[in-house]
C-alpha positions as CSV (number, residue, x, y, z in Angstrom):
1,X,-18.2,-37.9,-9.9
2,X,-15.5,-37.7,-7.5
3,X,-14.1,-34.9,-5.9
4,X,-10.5,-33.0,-6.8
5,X,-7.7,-34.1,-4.5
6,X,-7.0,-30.6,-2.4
7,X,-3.5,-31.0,-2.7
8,X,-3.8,-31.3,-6.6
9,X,-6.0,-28.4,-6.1
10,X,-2.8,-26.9,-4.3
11,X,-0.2,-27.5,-6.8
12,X,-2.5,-26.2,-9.8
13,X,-2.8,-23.0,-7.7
14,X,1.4,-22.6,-6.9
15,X,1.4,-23.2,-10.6
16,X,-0.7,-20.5,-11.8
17,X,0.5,-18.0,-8.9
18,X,4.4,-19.0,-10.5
19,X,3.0,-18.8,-14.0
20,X,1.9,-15.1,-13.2
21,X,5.1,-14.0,-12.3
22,X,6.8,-15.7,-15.1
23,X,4.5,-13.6,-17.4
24,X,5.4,-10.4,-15.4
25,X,9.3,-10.6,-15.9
26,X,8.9,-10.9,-19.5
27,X,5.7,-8.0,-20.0
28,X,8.9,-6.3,-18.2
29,X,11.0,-7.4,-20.5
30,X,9.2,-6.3,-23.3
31,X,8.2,-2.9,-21.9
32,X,11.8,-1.9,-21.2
33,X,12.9,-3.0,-24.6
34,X,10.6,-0.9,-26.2
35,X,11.8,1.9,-23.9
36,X,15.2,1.9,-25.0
37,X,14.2,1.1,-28.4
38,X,12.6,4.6,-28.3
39,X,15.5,6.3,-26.6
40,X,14.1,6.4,-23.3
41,X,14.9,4.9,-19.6
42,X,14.2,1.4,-18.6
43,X,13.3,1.8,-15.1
44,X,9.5,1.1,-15.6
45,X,10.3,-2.2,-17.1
46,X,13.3,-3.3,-14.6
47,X,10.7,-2.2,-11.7
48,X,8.2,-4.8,-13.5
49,X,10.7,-7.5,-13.7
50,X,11.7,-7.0,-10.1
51,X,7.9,-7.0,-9.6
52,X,7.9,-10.7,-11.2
53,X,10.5,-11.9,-9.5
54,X,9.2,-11.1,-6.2
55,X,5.8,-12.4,-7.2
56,X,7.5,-16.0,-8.9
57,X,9.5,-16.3,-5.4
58,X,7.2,-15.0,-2.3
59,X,3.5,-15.5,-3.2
60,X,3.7,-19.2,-3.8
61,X,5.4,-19.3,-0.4
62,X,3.1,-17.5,1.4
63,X,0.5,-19.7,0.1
64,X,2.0,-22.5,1.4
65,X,2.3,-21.1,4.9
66,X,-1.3,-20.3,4.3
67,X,-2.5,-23.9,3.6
68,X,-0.5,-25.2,5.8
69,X,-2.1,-23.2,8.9
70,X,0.8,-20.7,9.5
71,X,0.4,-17.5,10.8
């Protein structure tokens, strides 16, 4: 059986890394709807979202610099 290509190995992991802060933005969504829903602030569920966002735009990059031998 032949091996996986290590740059298809690559894109799967950008993919998932992206895919995780996709899913944190919107569990941040959710948890600061339910905060106002109940009257409260929605800072735990902006600083979430901002979490996501962060995670969607840096951590993919920095893998990239990884792989591609940058310090």
């Amino acid at each position: 059986m032949a091996e996986r290509d290590p740059a298809e190995a690559r894109l799967w992991w950008l993919t998932l890394a992206r895919l995780a802060g996709v899913v944190l933005v919107l569990a941040g969504m959710g948890f600061a709807g339910r905060e106002v829903a109940a009257g409260a602030r929605p800072w735990g569920g902006l600083a979430a979202m901002l979490a996501g966002l962060l995670w969607f735009l840096f951590v993919p990059r920095a893998l990239l610099k990884r792989w591609r031998g940058g310090a």
